[in-house]
ZAZALUM-525126 format. One record per residue (C-alpha): residue number from 1; x, y, z. Coordinates in nm, 3 decimals, m for minus. Example, Ala and Ser with C-alpha at 12.3 -4.5 7.8 and 13.67 -1.06 7.14 Angstrom:
+-----+---------+---------+---------+
:   i :       X :       Y :       Z :
+-----+---------+---------+---------+
:   1 :   1.230 :  m0.450 :   0.780 :
:   2 :   1.367 :  m0.106 :   0.714 :
+-----+---------+---------+---------+
This chain:
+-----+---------+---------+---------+
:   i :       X :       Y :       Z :
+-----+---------+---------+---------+
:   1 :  31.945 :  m9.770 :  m1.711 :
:   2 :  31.719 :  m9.722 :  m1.425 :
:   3 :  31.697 : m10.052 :  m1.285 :
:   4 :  32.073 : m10.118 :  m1.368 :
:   5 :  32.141 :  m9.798 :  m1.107 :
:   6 :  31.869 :  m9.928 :  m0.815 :
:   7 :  32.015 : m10.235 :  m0.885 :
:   8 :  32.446 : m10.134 :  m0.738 :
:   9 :  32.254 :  m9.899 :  m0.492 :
:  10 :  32.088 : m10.189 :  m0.327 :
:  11 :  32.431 : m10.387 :  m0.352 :
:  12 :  32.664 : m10.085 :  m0.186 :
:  13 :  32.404 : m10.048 :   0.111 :
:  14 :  32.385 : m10.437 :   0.159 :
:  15 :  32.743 : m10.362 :   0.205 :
:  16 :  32.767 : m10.061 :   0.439 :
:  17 :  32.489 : m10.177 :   0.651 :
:  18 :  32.605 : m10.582 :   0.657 :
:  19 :  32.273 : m10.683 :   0.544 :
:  20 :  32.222 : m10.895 :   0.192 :
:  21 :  31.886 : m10.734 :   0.074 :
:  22 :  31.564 : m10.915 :   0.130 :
:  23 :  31.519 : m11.165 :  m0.138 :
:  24 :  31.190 : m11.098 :  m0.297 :
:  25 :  30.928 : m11.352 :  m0.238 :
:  26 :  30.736 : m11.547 :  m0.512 :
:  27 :  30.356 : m11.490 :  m0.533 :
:  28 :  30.180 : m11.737 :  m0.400 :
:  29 :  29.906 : m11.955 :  m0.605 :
:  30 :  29.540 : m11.930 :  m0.478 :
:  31 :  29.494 : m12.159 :  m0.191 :
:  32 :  29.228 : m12.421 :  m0.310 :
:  33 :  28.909 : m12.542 :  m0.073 :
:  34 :  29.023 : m12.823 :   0.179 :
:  35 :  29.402 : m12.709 :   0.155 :
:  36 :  29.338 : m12.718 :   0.559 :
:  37 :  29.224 : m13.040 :   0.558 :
:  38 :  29.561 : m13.181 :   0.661 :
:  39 :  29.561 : m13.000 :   0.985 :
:  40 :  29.227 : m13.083 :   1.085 :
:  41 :  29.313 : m13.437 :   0.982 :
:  42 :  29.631 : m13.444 :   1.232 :
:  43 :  29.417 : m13.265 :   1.527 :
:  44 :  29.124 : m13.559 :   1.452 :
:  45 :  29.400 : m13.804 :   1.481 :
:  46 :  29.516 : m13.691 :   1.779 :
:  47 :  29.154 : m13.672 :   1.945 :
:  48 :  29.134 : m13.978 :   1.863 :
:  49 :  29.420 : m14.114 :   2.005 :
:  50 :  29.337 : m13.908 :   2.322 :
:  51 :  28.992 : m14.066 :   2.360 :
:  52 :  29.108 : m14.429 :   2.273 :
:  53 :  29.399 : m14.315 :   2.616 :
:  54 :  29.049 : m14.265 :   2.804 :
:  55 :  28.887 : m14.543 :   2.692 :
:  56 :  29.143 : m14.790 :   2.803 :
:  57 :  29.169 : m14.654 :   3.135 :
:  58 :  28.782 : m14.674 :   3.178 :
:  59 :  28.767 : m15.024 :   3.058 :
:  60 :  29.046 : m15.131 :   3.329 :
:  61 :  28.890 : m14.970 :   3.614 :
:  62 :  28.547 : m15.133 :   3.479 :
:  63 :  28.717 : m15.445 :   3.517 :
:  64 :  28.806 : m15.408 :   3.870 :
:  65 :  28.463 : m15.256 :   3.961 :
:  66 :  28.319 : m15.561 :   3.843 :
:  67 :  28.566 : m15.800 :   4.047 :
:  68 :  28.519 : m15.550 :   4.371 :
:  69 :  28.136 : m15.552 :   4.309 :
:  70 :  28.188 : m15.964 :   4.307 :
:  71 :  28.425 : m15.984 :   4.608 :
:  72 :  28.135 : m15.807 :   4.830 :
:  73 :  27.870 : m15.995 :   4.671 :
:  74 :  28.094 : m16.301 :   4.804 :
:  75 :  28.066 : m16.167 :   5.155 :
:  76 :  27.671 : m16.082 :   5.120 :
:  77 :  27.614 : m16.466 :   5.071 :
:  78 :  27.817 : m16.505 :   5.381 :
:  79 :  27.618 : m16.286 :   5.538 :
:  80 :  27.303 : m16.438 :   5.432 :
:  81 :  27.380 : m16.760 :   5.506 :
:  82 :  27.428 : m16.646 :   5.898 :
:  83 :  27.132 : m16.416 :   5.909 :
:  84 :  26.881 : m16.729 :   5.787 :
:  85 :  27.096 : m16.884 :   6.117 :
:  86 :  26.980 : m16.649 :   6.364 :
:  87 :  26.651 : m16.568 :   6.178 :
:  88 :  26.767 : m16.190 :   6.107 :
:  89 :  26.572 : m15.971 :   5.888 :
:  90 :  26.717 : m15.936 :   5.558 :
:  91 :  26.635 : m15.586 :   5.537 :
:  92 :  26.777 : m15.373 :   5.803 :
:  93 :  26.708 : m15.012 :   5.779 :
:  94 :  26.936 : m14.869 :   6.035 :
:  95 :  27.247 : m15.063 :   5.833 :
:  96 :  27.104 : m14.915 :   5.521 :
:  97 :  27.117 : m14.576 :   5.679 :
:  98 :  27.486 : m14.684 :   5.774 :
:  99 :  27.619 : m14.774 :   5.388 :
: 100 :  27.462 : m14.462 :   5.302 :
: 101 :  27.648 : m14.230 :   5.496 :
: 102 :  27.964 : m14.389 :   5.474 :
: 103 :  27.962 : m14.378 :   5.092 :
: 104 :  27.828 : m14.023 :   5.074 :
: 105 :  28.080 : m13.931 :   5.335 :
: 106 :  28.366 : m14.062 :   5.097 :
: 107 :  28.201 : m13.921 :   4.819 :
: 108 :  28.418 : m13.584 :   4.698 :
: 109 :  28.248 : m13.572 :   4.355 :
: 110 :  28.255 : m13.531 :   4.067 :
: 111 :  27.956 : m13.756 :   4.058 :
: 112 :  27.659 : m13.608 :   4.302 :
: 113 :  27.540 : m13.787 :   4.582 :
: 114 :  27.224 : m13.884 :   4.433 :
: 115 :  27.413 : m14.049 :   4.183 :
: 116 :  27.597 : m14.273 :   4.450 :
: 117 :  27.306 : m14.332 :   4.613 :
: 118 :  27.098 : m14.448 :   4.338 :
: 119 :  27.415 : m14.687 :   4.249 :
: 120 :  27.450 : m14.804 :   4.612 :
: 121 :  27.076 : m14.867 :   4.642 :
: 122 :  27.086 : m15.092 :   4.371 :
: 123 :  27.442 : m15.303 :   4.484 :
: 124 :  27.211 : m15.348 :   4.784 :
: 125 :  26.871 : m15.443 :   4.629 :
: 126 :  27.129 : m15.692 :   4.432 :
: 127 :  27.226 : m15.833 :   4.760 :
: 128 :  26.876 : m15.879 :   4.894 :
: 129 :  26.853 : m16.136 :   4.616 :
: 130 :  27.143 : m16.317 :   4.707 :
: 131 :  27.050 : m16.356 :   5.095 :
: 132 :  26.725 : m16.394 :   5.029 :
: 133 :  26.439 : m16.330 :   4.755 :
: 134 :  26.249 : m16.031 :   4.883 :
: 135 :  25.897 : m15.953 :   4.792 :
: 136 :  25.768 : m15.600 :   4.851 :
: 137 :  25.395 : m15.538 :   4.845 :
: 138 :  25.276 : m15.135 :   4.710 :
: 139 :  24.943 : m14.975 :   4.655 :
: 140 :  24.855 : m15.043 :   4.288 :
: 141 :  24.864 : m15.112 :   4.002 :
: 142 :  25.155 : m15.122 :   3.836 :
: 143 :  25.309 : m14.789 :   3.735 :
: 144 :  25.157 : m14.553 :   4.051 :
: 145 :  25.388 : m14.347 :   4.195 :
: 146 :  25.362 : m14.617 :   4.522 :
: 147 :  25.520 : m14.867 :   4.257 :
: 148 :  25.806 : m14.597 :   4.174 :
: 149 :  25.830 : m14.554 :   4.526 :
: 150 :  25.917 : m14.873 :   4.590 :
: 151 :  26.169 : m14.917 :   4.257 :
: 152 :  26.373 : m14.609 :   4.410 :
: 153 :  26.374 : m14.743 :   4.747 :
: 154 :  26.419 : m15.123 :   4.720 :
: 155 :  26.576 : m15.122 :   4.357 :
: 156 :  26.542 : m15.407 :   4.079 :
: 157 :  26.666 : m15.683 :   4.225 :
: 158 :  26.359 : m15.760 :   4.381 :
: 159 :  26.015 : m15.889 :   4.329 :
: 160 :  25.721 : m15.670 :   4.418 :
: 161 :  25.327 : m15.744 :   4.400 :
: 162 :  25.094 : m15.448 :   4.331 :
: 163 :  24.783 : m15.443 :   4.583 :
: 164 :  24.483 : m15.276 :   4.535 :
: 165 :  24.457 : m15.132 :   4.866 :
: 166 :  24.632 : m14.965 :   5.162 :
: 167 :  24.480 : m15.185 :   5.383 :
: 168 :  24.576 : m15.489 :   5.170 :
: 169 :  24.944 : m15.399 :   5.207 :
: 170 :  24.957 : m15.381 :   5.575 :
: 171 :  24.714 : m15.704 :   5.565 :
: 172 :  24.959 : m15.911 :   5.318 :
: 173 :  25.220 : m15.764 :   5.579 :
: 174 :  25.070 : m15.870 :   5.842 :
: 175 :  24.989 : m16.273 :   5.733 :
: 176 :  25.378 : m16.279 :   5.581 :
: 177 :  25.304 : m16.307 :   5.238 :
: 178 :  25.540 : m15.998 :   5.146 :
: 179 :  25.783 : m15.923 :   5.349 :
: 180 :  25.768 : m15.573 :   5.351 :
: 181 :  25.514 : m15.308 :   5.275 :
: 182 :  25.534 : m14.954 :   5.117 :
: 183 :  25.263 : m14.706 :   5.157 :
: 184 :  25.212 : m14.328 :   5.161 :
: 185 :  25.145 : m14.125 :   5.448 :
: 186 :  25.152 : m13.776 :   5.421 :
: 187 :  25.212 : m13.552 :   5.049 :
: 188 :  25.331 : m13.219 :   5.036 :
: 189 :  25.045 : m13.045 :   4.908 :
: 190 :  24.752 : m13.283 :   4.989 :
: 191 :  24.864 : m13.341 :   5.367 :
: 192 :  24.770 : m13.649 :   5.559 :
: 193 :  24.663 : m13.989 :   5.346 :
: 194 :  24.395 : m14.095 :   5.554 :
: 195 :  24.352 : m14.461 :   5.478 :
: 196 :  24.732 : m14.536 :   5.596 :
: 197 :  24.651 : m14.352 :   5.905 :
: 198 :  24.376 : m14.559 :   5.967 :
: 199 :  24.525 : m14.883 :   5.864 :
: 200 :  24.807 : m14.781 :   6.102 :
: 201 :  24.567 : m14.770 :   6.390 :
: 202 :  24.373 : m15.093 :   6.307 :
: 203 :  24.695 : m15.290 :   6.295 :
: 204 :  24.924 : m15.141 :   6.548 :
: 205 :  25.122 : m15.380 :   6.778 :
: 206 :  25.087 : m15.613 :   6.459 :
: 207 :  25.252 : m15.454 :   6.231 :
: 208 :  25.528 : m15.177 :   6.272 :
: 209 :  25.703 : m14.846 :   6.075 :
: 210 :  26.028 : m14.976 :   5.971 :
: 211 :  26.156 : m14.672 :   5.734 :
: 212 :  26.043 : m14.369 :   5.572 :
: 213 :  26.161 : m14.275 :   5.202 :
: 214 :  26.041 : m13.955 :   5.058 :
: 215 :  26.018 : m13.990 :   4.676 :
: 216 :  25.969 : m13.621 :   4.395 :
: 217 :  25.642 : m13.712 :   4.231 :
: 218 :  25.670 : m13.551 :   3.867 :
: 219 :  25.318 : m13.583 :   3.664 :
: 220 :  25.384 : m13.654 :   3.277 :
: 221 :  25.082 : m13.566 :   3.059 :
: 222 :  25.116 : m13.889 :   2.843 :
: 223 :  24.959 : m13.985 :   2.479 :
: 224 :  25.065 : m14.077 :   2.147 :
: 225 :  24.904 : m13.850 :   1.971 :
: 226 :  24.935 : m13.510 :   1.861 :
: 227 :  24.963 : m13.220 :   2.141 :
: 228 :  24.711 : m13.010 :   1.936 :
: 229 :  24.455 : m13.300 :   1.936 :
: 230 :  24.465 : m13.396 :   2.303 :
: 231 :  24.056 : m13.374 :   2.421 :
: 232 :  24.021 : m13.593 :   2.679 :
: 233 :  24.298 : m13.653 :   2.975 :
: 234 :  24.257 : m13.887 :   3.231 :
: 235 :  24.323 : m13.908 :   3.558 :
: 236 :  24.310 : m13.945 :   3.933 :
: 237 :  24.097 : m13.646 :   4.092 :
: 238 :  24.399 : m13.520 :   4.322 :
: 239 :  24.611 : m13.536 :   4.036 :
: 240 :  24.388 : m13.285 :   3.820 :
: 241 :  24.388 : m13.076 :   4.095 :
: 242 :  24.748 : m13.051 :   4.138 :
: 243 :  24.772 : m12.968 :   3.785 :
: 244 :  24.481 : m12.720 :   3.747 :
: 245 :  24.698 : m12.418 :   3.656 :
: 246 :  24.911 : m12.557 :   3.383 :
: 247 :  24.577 : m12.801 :   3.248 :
: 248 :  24.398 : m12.470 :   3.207 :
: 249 :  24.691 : m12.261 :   3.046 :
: 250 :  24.755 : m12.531 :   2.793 :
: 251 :  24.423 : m12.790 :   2.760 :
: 252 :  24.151 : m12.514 :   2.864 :
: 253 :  23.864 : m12.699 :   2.633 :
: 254 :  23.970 : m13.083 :   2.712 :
: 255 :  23.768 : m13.293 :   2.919 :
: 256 :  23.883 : m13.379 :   3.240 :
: 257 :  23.792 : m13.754 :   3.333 :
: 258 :  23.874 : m13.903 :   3.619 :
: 259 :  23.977 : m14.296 :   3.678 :
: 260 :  24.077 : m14.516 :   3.984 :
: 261 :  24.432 : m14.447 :   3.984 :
: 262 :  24.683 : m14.291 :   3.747 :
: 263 :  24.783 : m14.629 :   3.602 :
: 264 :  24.435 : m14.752 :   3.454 :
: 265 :  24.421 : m14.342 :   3.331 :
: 266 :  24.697 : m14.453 :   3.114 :
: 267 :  24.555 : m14.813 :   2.971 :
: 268 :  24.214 : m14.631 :   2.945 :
: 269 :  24.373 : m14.400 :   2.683 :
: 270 :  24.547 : m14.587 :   2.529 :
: 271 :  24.190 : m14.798 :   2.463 :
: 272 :  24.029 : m14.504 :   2.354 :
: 273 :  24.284 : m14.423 :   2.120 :
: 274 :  24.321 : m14.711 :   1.933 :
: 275 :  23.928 : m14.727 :   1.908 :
: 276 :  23.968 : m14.423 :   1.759 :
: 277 :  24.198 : m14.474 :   1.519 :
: 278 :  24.005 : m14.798 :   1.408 :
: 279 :  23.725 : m14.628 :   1.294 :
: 280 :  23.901 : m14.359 :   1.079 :
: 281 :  23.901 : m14.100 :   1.379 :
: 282 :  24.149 : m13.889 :   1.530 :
: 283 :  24.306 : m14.020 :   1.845 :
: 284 :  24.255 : m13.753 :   2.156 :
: 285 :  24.308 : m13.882 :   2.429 :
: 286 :  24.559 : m13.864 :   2.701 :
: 287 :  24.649 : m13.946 :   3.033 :
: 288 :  24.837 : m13.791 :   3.354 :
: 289 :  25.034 : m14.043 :   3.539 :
: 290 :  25.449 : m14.110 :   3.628 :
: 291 :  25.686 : m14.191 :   3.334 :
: 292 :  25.729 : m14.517 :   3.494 :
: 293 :  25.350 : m14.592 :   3.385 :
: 294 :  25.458 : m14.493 :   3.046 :
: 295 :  25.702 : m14.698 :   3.035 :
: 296 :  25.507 : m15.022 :   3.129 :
: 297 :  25.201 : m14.947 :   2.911 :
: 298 :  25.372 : m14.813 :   2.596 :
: 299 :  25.266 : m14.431 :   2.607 :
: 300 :  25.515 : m14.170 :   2.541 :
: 301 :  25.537 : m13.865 :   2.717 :
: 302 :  25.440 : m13.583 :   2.578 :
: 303 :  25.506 : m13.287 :   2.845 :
: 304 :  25.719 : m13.368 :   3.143 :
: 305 :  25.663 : m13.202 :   3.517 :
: 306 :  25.330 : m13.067 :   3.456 :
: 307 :  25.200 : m13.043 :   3.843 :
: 308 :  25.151 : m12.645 :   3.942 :
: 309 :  25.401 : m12.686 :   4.231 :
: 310 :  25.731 : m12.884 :   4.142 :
: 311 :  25.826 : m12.962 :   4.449 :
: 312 :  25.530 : m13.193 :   4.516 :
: 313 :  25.692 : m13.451 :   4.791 :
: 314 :  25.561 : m13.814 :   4.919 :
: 315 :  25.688 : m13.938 :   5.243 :
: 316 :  25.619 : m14.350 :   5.186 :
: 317 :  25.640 : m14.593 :   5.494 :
: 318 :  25.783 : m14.872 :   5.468 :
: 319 :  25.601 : m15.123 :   5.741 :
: 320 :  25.702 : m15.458 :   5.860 :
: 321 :  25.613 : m15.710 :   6.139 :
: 322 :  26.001 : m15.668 :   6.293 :
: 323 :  26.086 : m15.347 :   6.494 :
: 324 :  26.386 : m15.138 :   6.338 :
: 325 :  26.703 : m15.073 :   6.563 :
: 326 :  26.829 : m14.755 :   6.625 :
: 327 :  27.051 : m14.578 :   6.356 :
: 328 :  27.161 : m14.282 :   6.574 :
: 329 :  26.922 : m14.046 :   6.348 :
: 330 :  26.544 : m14.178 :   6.415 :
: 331 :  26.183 : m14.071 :   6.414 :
: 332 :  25.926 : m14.247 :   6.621 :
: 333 :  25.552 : m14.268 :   6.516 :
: 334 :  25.316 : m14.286 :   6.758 :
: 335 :  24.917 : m14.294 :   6.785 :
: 336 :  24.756 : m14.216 :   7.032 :
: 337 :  24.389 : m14.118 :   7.174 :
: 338 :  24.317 : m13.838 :   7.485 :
: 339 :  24.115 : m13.924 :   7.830 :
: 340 :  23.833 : m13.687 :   7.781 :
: 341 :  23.938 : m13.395 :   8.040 :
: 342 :  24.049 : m13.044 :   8.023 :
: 343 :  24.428 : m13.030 :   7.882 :
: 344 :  24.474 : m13.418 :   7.849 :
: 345 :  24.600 : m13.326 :   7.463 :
: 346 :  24.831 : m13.018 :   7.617 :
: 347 :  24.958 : m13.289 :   7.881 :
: 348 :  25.066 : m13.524 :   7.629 :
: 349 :  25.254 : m13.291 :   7.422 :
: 350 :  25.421 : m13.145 :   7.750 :
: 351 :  25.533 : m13.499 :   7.844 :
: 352 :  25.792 : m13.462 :   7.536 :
: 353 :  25.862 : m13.151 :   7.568 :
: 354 :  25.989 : m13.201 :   7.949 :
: 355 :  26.223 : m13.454 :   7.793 :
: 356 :  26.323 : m13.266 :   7.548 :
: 357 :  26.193 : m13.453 :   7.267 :
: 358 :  26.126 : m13.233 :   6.953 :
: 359 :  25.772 : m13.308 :   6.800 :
: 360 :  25.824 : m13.326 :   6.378 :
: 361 :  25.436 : m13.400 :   6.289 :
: 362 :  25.123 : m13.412 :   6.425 :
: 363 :  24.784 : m13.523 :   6.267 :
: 364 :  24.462 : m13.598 :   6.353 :
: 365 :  24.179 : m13.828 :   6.227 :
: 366 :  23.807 : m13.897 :   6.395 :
: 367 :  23.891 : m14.203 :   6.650 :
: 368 :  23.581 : m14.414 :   6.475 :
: 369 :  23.510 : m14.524 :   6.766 :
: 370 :  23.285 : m14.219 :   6.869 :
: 371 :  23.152 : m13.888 :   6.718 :
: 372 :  23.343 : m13.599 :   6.810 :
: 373 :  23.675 : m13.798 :   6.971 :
: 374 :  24.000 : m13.827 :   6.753 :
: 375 :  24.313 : m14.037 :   6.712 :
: 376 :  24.628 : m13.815 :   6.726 :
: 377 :  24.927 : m13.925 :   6.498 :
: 378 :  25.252 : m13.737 :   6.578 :
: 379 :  25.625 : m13.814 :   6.465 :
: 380 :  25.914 : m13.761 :   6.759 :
: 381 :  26.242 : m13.718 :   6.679 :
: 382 :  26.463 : m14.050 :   6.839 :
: 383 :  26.430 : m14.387 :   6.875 :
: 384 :  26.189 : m14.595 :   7.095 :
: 385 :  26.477 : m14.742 :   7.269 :
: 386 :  26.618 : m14.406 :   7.370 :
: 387 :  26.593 : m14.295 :   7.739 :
: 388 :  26.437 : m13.928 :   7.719 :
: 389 :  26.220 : m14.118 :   7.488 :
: 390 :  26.080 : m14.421 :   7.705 :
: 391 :  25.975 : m14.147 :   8.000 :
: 392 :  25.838 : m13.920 :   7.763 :
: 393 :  25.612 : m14.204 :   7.651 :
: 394 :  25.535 : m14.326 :   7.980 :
: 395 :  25.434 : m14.030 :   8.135 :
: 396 :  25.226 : m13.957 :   7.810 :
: 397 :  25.027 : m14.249 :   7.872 :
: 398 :  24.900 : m14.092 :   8.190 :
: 399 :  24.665 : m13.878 :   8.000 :
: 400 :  24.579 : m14.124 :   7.739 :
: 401 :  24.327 : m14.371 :   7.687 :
: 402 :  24.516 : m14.553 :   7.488 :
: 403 :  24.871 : m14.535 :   7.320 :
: 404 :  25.051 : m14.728 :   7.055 :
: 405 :  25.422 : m14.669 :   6.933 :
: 406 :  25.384 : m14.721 :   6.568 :
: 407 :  25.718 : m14.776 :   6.481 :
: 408 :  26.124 : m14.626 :   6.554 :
: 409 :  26.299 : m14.614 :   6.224 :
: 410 :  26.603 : m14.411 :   6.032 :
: 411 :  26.520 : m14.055 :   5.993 :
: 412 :  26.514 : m13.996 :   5.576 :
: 413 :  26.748 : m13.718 :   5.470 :
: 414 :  26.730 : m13.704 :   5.112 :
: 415 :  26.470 : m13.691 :   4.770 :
: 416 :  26.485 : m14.008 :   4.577 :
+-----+---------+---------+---------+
């Protein structure tokens, strides 16, 4: 009788109020595993779908890249054709400098500039090719940081020929068998590289500076074996010293041996180690040298930027026998040597300051000629051709014995 009265309550309040009572809801079963699955299904799909939308649109703009990339490599051979005419260098560093900062300029991401400069320097090494084959000459061997140097500024379009010396490059320069040149001049923790400063002295007038790139030198410690079996690491002196901190933190019992350059470090342990594991032993040995080394050689890096300071900087020069035109932006090297008289060195420097010509660099090395009397090496800010330049210069000369422009090129801005 209970539930029959409950029951007619309910009804005559559904009434009064105007509300039919809440029906009551049936249980519901257990929901099994993967009863979901049908939503995550439909949001899959529609990923999918989404990425196939991207996709498309990537593919059709690929396709006009690569027809806009053709349609300037159409005018390139144009160009070439009336540079080989007129007997115009292939390479010109102030229209480099040009490109450049038009493309940055336009740049308003999201890509980084370094990006679109890496892509740009490689459209041009591409046209190089087309006007003419290039072949760039670089302190060896293959894989030194000169011959990454010369990959990041020239690209891989063109053909380059390792050299076993600095004063083979500017020599090979100098007789025309490569067309350009690329050696260092001055690193950010060493200083000064004294045979290019002497090899620019020997051949000045002959041969000239006709860019500057500065390049991030990263030291890999490189091997293929096992990081707790590494006893020997090879390298070039400078290179151990650059890495002294982090060699004793991590390798403080491992023999340090040094080797010509960082490239033969690498193909010296990677001798030793198959040796090694020819006889039964355990390989051990390892080498410091770039990841482009690595690369060439076939030995994996094992720890990346190992170098105590990691902003270790190389400013290259890139020489030629033609003289660079002005870019707007420009450095000018220049050597020269003191009359031997009270203040002669003050009097040079004062010649560019009366014109207003801002001093970047200044070096010194013994002249060779004499004991005690030195060659001075500064970098002024301008080009050859510009007027505050030319007096500066020739009023310089006044209190020289002798005096050699080295070279007016584009002034680099950027890391590659």
């Amino acid at each position: 009788m209970a539930k029959k009265t409950t029951k007619k309550t309910t009804k005559k309040t559904a009434k009064k109020t105007g509300k039919k009572p809440a029906k009551k809801t049936p249980s519901k079963k257990p929901t099994q595993a993967g009863s979901g699955s049908g939503s995550g299904a439909s949001e899959s799909a529609q990923a999918s779908k989404d990425l196939a939308g991207f996709r498309t649109k990537i593919d059709r703009l690929d396709r006009k890249l690569v027809d806009l990339l053709n349609e300037r490599a159409k005018l390139v051979v144009g160009v070439g054709e009336l540079k080989r005419g007129s007997d115009t260098p292939i390479y010109a560093p102030h229209r480099e400098a040009q490109v450049l900062a038009k493309a940055l300029g336009r740049n308003d991401g999201p890509l980084p500039d370094r990006t679109i400069e890496g892509v740009y320097r490689e459209l041009m090494s591409g046209s190089f090719a087309l006007e003419r084959p290039l072949r760039i000459g670089y302190l060896g061997p293959a894989g030194s940081y000169s011959h990454q140097a010369s990959v990041k500024q020239f690209g891989s379009s063109v053909d380059y020929e390792d050299l076993q010396l600095i004063e083979g490059v500017f020599t090979e320069v100098r007789r025309g068998h490569v067309n350009y040149g690329l050696v260092p001049i001055e690193n950010s923790i060493g200083g000064g590289i004294t045979e290019t400063l002497d090899a620019l002295a020997v051949n000045a007038g002959h041969v000239h500076v006709y860019a500057e790139a500065q390049i991030a030198i990263c030291h890999m410690l490189l091997t293929d074996c096992a990081p707790h079996d590494v006893r020997r690491i090879h390298s070039k002196p400078e290179v151990f010293a650059q890495c002294r901190n982090w060699l004793t933190t991590q390798y403080p019992n491992a023999a340090l041996i040094p080797d010509a350059s960082t490239s033969q470090s690498v193909k010296t342990a990677i001798k030793e180690n198959q040796l090694a594991a020819e006889i039964g032993a355990v390989p051990g040995s390892a080498a410091i040298a770039s990841e482009l080394a690595g690369e060439l050689y076939g030995l994996p890096v094992l720890f990346r930027n190992i170098a105590d300071n990691p902003d270790n900087i190389t400013r290259f020069y890139i020489i030629s026998k033609e003289k660079a035109l002005a870019s707007g932006d420009d450095k000018t090297s220049i050597m020269f040597a003191t009359e031997d008289k009270s203040g002669a060195l003050v009097e040079v420097l004062q010649a560019f300051q009366n014109e207003g010509v801002n001093l970047s660099h200044i070096d010194k090395r013994p002249s060779g000629r004499e004991n005690w009397s030195y060659a001075f090496y500064i970098d002024a800010l301008g080009h050859r051709d510009d007027s505050a330049m030319k007096r500066a210069i020739k009023n310089a000369k006044t209190h020289c014995k002798e005096l050699h422009v080295l070279g007016s090129y584009p002034r680099s801005k950027r890391i590659l």
